[in-house]
N, C-alpha and C positions, 0 to 999 in steps of 0.2 A: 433246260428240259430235264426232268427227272430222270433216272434209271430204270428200265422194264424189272421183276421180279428174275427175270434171267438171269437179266446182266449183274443182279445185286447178287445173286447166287452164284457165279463164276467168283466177282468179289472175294467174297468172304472164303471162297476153296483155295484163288491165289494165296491170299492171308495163310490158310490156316497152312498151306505147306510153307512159306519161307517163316513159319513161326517154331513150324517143327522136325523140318530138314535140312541137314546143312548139305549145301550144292557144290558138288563136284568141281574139286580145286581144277580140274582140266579146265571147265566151263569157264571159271574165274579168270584164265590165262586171256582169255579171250576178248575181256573186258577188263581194260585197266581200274582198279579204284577212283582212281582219280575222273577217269571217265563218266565210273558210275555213278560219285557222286555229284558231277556236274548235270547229269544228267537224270540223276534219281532213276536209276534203272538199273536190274541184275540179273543177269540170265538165270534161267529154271530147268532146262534140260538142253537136248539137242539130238534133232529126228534127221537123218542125213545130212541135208544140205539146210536145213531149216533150224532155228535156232530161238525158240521160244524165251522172251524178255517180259520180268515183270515192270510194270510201269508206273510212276503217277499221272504220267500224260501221254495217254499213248497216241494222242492225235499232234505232238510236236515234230514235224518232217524235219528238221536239221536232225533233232535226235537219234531219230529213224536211221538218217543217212549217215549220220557219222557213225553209228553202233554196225550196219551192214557194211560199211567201207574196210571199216579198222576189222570186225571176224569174217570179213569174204565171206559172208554166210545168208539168205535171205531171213528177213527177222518177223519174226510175230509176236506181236503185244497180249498181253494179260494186264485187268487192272488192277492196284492195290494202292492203300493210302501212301503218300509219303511218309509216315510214322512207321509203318510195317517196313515199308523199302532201307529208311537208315537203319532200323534196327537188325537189318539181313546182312547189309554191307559192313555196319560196324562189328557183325559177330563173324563172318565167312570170310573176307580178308583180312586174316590174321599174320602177323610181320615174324613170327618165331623163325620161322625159315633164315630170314633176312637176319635179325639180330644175330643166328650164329654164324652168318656169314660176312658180316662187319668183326664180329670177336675172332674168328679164324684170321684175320686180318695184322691182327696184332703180332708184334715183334715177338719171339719168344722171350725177350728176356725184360720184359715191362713188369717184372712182378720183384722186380731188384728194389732196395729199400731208395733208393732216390728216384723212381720210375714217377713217383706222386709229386714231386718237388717242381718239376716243370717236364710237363708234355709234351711232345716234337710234334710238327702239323702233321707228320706222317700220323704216327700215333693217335693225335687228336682226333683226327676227321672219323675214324671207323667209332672211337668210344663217342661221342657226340652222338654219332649218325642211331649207335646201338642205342645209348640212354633216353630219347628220342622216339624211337621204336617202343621201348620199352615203357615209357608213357603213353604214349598213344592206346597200346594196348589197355593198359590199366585204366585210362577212359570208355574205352568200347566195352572193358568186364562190367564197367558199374564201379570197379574199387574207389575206397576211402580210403587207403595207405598203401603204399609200395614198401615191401621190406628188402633190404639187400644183406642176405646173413652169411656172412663169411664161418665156412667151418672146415673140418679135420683137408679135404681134399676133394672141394666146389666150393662153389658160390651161388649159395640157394636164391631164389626171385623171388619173391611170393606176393601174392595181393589177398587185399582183406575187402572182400563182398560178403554185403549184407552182414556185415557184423564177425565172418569167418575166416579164419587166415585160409589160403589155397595154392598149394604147390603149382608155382606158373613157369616156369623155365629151370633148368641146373644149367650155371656156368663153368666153365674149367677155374681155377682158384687163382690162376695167373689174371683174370681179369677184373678182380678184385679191387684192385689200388689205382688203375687206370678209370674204373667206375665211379671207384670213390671222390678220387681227385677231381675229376671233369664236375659232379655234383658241389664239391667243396668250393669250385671257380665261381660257378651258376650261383651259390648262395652266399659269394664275401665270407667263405670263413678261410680258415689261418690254414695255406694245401701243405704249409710243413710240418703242421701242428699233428701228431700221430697218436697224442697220447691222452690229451682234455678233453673233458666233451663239448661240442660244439651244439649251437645249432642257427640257423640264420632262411633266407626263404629267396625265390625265385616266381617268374611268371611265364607262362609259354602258352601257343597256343598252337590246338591240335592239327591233322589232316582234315580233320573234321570242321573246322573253323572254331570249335571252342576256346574261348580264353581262362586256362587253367592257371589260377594260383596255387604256389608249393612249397609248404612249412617243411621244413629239414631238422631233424633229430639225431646226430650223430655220437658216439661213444667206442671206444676198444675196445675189442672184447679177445678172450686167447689167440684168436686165430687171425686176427686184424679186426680193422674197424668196419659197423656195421651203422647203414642208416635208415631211418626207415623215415618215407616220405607222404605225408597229409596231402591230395590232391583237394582244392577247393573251387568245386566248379561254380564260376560267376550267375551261368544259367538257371542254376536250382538255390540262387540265395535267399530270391523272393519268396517263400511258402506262406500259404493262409493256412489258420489255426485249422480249418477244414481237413486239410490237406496230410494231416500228422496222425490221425490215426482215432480222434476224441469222439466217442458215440454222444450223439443230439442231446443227450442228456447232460451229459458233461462238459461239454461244447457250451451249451446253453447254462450252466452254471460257472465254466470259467469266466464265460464274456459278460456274464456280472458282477461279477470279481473286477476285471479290469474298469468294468464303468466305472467304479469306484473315485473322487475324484484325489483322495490322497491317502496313504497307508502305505504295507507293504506287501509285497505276495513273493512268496521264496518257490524254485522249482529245485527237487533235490533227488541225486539217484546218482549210480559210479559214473566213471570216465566211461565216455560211449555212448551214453544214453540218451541224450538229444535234448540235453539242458539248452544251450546256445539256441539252436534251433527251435527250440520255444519259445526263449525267451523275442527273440528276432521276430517269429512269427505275431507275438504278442505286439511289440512295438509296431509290426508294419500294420496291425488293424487298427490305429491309434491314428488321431488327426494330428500328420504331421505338418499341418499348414496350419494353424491356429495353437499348435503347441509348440513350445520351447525342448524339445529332447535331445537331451544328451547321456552319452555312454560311456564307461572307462571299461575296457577292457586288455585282454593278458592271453593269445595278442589278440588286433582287432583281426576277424577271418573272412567277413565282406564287408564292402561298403556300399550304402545307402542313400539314397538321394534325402535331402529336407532333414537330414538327420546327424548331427556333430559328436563326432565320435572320436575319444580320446587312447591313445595306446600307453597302456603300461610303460613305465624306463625306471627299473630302480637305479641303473648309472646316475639321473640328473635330480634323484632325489624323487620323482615319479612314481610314488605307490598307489594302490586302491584309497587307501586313504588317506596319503597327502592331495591325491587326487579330485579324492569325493569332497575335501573342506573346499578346494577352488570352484568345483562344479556348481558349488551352491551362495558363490560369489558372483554366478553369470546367469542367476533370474529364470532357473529351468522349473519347467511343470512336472517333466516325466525324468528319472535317473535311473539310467540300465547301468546296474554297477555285475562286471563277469564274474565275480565270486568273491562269497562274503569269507577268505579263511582265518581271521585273527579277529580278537574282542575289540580293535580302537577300531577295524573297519563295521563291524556290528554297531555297535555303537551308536557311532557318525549316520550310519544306514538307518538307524531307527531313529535317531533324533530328526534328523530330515522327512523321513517320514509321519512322524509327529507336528511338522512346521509348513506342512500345506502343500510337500510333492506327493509323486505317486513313486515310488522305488521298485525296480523290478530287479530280483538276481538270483541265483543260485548257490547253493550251499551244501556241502556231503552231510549226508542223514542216510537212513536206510528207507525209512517211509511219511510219510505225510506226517505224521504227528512227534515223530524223530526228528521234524525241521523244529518243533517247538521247543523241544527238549534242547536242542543243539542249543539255538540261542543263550537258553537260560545256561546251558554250560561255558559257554563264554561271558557270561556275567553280567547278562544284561537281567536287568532285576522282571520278576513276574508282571509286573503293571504297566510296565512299557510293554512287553510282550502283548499282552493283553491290550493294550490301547493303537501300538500302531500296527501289531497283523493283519491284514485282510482275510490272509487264507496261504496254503501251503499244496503244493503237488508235488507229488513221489513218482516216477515215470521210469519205465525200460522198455526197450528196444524188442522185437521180438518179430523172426522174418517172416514175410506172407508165405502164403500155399500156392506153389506158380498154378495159373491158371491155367495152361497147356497141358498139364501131366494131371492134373488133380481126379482123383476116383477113390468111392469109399475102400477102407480098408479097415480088418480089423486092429487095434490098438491093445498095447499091453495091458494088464488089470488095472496097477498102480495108478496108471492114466485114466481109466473110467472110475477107477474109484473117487479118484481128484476131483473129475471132472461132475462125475453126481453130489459129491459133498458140494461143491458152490451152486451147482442150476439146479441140484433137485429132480433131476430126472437120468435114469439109467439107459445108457447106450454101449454097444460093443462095437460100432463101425461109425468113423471118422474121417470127412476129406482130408485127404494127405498125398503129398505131390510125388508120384515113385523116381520122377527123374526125366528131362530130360534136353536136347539140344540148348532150348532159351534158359535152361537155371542149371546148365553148364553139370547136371545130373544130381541136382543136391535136394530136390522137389522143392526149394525155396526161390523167391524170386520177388526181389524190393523187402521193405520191411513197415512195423507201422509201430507205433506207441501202444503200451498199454499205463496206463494213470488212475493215481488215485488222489481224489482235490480234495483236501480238507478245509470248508470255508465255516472260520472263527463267529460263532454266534452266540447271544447274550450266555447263555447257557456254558458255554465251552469256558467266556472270560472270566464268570464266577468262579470255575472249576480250578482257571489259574491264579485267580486272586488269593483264594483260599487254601490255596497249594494240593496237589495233586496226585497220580501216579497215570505214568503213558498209558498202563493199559485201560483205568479208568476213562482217561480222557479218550482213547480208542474207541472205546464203548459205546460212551455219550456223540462222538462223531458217526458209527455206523447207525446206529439209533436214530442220529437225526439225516442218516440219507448217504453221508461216505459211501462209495462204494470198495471194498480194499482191491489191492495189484492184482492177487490172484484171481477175482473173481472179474474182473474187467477183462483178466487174459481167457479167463474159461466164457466169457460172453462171447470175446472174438471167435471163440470157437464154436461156438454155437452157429455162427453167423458165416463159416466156413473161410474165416481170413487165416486165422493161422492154424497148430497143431498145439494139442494137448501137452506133449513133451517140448516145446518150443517157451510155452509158458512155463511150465515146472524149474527146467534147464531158468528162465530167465527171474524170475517171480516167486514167490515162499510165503508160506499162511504166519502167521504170529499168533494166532489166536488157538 
């Protein structure tokens, strides 16, 4: 039975407050997490003896009864999605309390130079319990790294959402080496080892039931050692090319690109930018049941079903390209090789290419037509270039405008001036987020691609036969349809996903 107009209007007012209020740690008391998320419900206020619950089911009577037994309280329902419900509970039961009350735990004298050598179970159990916490948390922010920065007198926490480091906890500096150590058990590296850099990985999974894989990064630095940690949620491994950020246009000229039945197509842009994640995206729209694919990667960061995925080992002689001559010893169609950085893996990649796969990788360039260039500066001759590229993308990272907060505002000059140089039309007021509870006050909230696809046509491989110059071949590509960085980020803007200074900050004209 459908919903009256009422009831869809109660709806969306539950929604729009646990989207933009956080609820009274008193009220949280009163419903354990654990409850709530068994039960997908979080309290929203409380009127005497009455205790207003938002719901996904508010017609479940166990739930009822156990939520009124455990707050001695009688309960009334409100309805909201499941999706709005995790996202209340995973922001408003926050553990910071709790972690400093595991680190208060600790011996005082755990920050002695053999504290890290072997941990006492006393000892263990609070730093475990704390490290623990302190993921969980970095799941519920959205982070993609945890850094632990040991300095003069703390030990700074920090997470990186959406692309931004953010001050998330200060520890006392004694708890340092006890932090370090319990991570250094978790990922087999050397807990005596004080002074080399390590790095090695682990898997845990949350309160939340997610199952987190976790890259580890370690090094010394003045003040002790500092690690910073890669969270890789198994959930979000799967993305369609849709899903990354690419307007219909480009979208529709990438996935021609890939129809392609052999060549090469390079994705190139700094660390951060969501190479992997395209390229992955790229393979999973690919028939992986009729095709042979295989991947070498450094390391590998999910795995995929129908899909034969090899890991980097320079210890057993395992490189990109001792790698990529075996791969093409085992009959594959499709070859994801995770980065082309030296000329005998270039090489091998374009010769393969040339001999009837399709090659998909990444490679550092600055933009689309700086992938061509690269090439030829690793010494791969012009005619190869020219015969087995398909096409090239240049891509960064750049975060949305949270929808909660979003309201025009006026914007600096420099940013309308920018932003009329590429659309051609003059504006003083721009959606931009001022801030608030769901994007943690930064008006930014998720992030999206912006791309520029350079696809090689007759026209371009004369230009390289004949020899060249980038800005030439530039030319002849925005002429025939390129769109460049900047102007893909100034369209997003137009179209209210992100901010003018978001793009600038991320993206830069050459022309």
């Amino acid at each position: 039975m459908s919903s009256s107009p009422m009831e869809e209007n109660e709806t969306k007012k539950t929604a729009g407050r646990l989207r933009k209020n956080a609820i009274d740690p008193e009220l949280l008391k009163l419903i354990p997490e654990s409850l709530s998320r068994k039960y997908n419900a979080i309290p929203l206020e409380a009127v005497g003896n009455v205790l207003h619950v938002a719901m996904a089911n508010p017609s479940d009577i166990i739930a009822l009864e156990a939520l009124a037994t455990l707050s001695q309280m009688h309960i009334v329902t409100e309805e909201a999605s499941a999706e709005e419900i995790v996202e209340a509970i995973d922001f408003n039961y926050q553990s910071y309390e709790e972690i400093e009350e595991q680190i208060s735990s600790l011996p005082l004298d755990v920050d002695a130079p053999e504290a890290g050598a072997g941990l006492s179970t006393v000892t263990d159990a609070p730093v475990a319990r704390a490290l623990a916490l302190i993921i969980d948390e970095a799941v519920k922010a959205r982070a993609s790294d945890i850094h632990f920065q040991p300095q003069e007198d703390k030990l700074q926490v920090r997470f990186r959402i959406d692309g931004a480091l953010h001050n998330m906890i200060t520890l006392p500096l004694m708890t340092a080496s006890p932090l370090i150590s319990r991570i250094k058990v978790l990922a087999n590296m050397n807990i005596a080892d004080h002074h080399r850099p390590q790095d090695g990985q682990f898997s845990v999974r949350t309160k939340g039931g997610q199952s987190i894989d976790i890259r580890v990064g370690m090094v010394a630095t003045v003040y002790g050692e500092m690690a910073a940690l890669r969270l890789l949620d198994k959930s979000r491994a799967v993305m369609s090319l849709s899903d990354l950020g690419f307007r219909s246009e480009s979208l529709a000229k990438f996935e021609e690109m890939l129809k392609v039945p052999y060549g090469m197509i390079l994705v190139s842009g700094p660390t951060g930018a969501g190479k992997t994640t395209t390229l992955y995206a790229s393979v999973n729209c690919l028939d992986c049941v009729g095709r042979n694919i295989i991947t070498i990667e450094d390391p590998v960061e999910y795995r995929f079903k129908d899909i034969n995925q090899i890991q980097v080992n320079p210890r057993a002689g395992l490189t990109f390209a001792s790698g990529l001559r075996s791969i093409l010893r085992l009959d594959p169609d499709v070859v994801l090789v995770g980065e082309i950085r030296d000329a005998e893996t270039a090489g091998i990649a374009v010769q393969s290419a040339l001999t009837g796969h399709l090659v998909l990788s990444s490679i550092h360039a600055n933009d689309a037509v700086g992938v061509v260039f690269r090439l030829l500066d690793l010494g791969i001759e012009p005619f190869l270039v020219a015969s087995a590229l398909i096409g090239a993308i240049a891509q960064r990272m750049v975060r949305r405008v949270c929808p909660d907060c979003a309201q025009l505002t006026s914007i600096p000059i420099v940013e309308q001036m920018s932003y009329e140089k590429e659309i051609g039309e003059k504006r003083e007021e721009f959606i931009c987020g001022k801030g608030c509870k769901s994007c943690s006050q930064t008006g930014y909230h998720s992030r999206s691609g912006l791309f520029e696809i350079l696809q090689i046509s007759d026209e371009i491989r004369a230009m390289l036969l004949n020899g060249t110059t980038a800005s030439k071949l530039r030319h002849q590509a925005i002429k025939e349809g390129m769109v460049p960085l900047i102007k893909d980020g100034m369209l997003k803007v137009k179209d209210n996903i992100t901010t003018a200074d978001e793009v600038l900050r991320n993206a830069y004209s050459v022309d």
